[in-house]
Every structure is written in C-alpha cells, then in structure tokens.
C-alpha positions, -999 to 999 in steps of 0.1 A, spaced: -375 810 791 -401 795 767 -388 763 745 -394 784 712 -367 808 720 -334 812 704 -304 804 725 -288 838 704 -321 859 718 -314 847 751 -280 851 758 -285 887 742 -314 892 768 -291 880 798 -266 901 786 -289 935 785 -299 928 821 -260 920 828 -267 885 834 -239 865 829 -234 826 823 -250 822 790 -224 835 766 -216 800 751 -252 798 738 -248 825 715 -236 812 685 -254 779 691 -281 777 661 -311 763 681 -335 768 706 -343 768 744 -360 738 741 -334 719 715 -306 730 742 -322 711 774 -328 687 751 -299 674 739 -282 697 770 -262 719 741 -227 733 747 -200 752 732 -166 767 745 -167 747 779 -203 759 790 -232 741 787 -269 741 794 -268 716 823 -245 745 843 -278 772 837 -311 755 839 -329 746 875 -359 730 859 -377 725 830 -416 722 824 -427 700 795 -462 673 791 -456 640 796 -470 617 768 -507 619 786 -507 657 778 -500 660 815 -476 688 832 -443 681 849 -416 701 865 -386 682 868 -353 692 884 -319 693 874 -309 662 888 -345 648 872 -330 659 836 -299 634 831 -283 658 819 -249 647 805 -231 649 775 -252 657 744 -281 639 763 -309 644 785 -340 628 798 -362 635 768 -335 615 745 -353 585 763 -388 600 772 -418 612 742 -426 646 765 -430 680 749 -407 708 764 -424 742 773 -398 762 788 -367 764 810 -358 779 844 -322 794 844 -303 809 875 -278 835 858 -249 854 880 -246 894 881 -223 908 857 -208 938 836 -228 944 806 -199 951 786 -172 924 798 -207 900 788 -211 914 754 -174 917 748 -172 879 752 -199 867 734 -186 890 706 -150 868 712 -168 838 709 -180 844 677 -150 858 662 -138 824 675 -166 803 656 -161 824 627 -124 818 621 -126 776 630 -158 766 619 -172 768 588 -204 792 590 -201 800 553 -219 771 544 -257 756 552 -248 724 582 -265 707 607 -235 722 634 -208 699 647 -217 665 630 -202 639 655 -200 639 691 -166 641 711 -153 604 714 -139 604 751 -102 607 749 -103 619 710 -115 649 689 -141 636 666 -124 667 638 -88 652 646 -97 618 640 -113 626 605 -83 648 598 -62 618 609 -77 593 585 -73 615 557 -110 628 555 -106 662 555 -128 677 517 -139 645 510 -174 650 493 -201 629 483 -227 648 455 -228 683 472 -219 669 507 -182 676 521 -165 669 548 -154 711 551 -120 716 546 -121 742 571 -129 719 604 -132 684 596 -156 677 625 -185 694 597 -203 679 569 -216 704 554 -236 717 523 -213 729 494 -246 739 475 -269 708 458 -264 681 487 -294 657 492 -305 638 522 -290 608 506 -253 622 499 -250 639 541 -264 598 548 -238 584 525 -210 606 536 -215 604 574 -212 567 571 -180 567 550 -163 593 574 -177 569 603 -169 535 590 -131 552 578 -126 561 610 -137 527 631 -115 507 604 -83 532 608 -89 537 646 -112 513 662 -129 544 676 -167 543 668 -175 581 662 -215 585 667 -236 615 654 -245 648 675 -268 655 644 -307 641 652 -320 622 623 -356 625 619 -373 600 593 -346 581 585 -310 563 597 -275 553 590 -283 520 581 -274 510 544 -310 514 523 
C-alpha cells in the first residue's frame, strides 16, 4: 500500500476483497504512511499487528526495506519518530474473511466513534496518549477539565480526551489549552500526560 493512501480507502479495499484485519483503520483520519509512522490504532487493533515491512529513503535519498521487528513499533511510536527517512509504502498480510461480517464491523466501529467521540467538530484526533495504568480522557474528566475552553479551543464536552475546534481557535489557544489541561493534570495527579498530536513548527514550551 502506497504511504499517500488513506487508512479509510484501505480498509474499504481489504474489505471488497474480503480481507480482514484492518477494520480499526477505518475511521482513523490519516494515511498509510502517518499510521506506520506513529504505528496508529483504534479499538484494540493497530498497525504493528498488519504491516510486514515498510519501504522508505533513508536521509541519503537511499532505499530501505525494513522489517517488522526493524520498525520499533510500539505504542504511538516507530522507528521514523527517531530517524529523518521518507516512507513510500507498506506491506500488510491480511486474513480471509466474509465481506459482509467485514463491512458490518467497520460500520459498528463507526457508529461507535460517532456516539463517543466528538466528530462534529474540526480536531487533531485523540489529543494525549494513554498514560499506562490511566485513561488520559478520565484523568481530565477527573480534574474537572471537561468544556474548559481557551479562545475557540475546548476541551469537548463530549470525550475529554479531545481538544477540539469550537469554530475560531488559533494555533496559540490548542498551545495554551493543551498545557493547562497537562500541567492540571500533573499538579492533581502526578501523572504527566504527553501529546499523541505531532507539533510541527512549534512546542509546548511557554513563548
């Protein structure tokens, strides 16, 4: 599968060829090549359980193939979290399965995402990882956290584990919110909850 297609198209592929093992990837808003990279899951399936190997360029321009075990795959992390190369496309091994039992589960996974998250609203996805031992939405309900907003940016009041976009948020309030909800929590808790989102261009240090 090349690394500039959807996880939706190719779950929907698999699943016209009766290929199943992909369902989870459905209603995961990114691509082949975003999935292996930060090895994307949802609904106790993940990419590390599909993919065999993975071609990208190293940062000489040069071709590798590297195998599962080369990808360090773990939780919300991979290989390329740690190493500039450029992924081209993925190798999956898929089982046999019913057409119809596949597309009737996908379709129950996103009646599932539909009634817990909140999809009504522009987000990044899940905005923390899973703290070991904790839910990262449970501990921000805990401290209280749940609709707190910041200029257009709100902690939704739907699943507390998403900041999302009521409408006119910057840049500046997501920022500014994610550290309140993650300094809240580490002063409340003592657990230090650590983004899922990438930040490109800028971090959550104070300006």
């Amino acid at each position: 599968v090349g690394s500039g297609v959807t996880l939706a198209q190719a779950a929907v592929f698999a699943a016209h060829h009766g290929l199943t093992g992909l369902e989870f990837a459905h209603g995961i808003p990114g691509t082949m090549g975003g999935g292996v990279f930060m090895n994307a899951g949802a609904y106790e399936g993940e990419m590390a359980q599909v993919v065999d190997w993975v071609d990208c360029l190293d940062e000489e321009g040069m071709p590798r193939r590297l195998s599962r075990e080369a990808l360090a795959l773990g939780y919300r992390s991979s290989i390329f979290l740690r190493r500039p190369w450029l992924i081209t496309g993925a190798h999956l091994t898929l089982a046999p399965g019913d057409p119809a039992a596949i597309r009737e589960k996908m379709a129950d996974l996103s009646r599932r995402r539909r009634a817990k998250q909140p999809l009504e609203y522009p987000s990044a996805g899940s905005t923390f990882k899973r703290p070991a031992g904790h839910f990262a939405g449970g501990l921000i309900e805990q401290c209280g956290l749940k609709g707190t907003t910041v200029g257009g940016a709100q902690v939704s009041e739907k699943h507390a584990g998403f900041v999302i976009n009521t409408g006119q948020a910057t840049c500046q309030d997501i920022l500014t919110l994610i550290r309140l909800v993650r300094d809240r929590v580490f002063q409340q808790t003592g657990v230090r909850l650590e983004p899922e989102v990438r930040l490109l261009g800028c971090t959550l240090e104070e300006p």
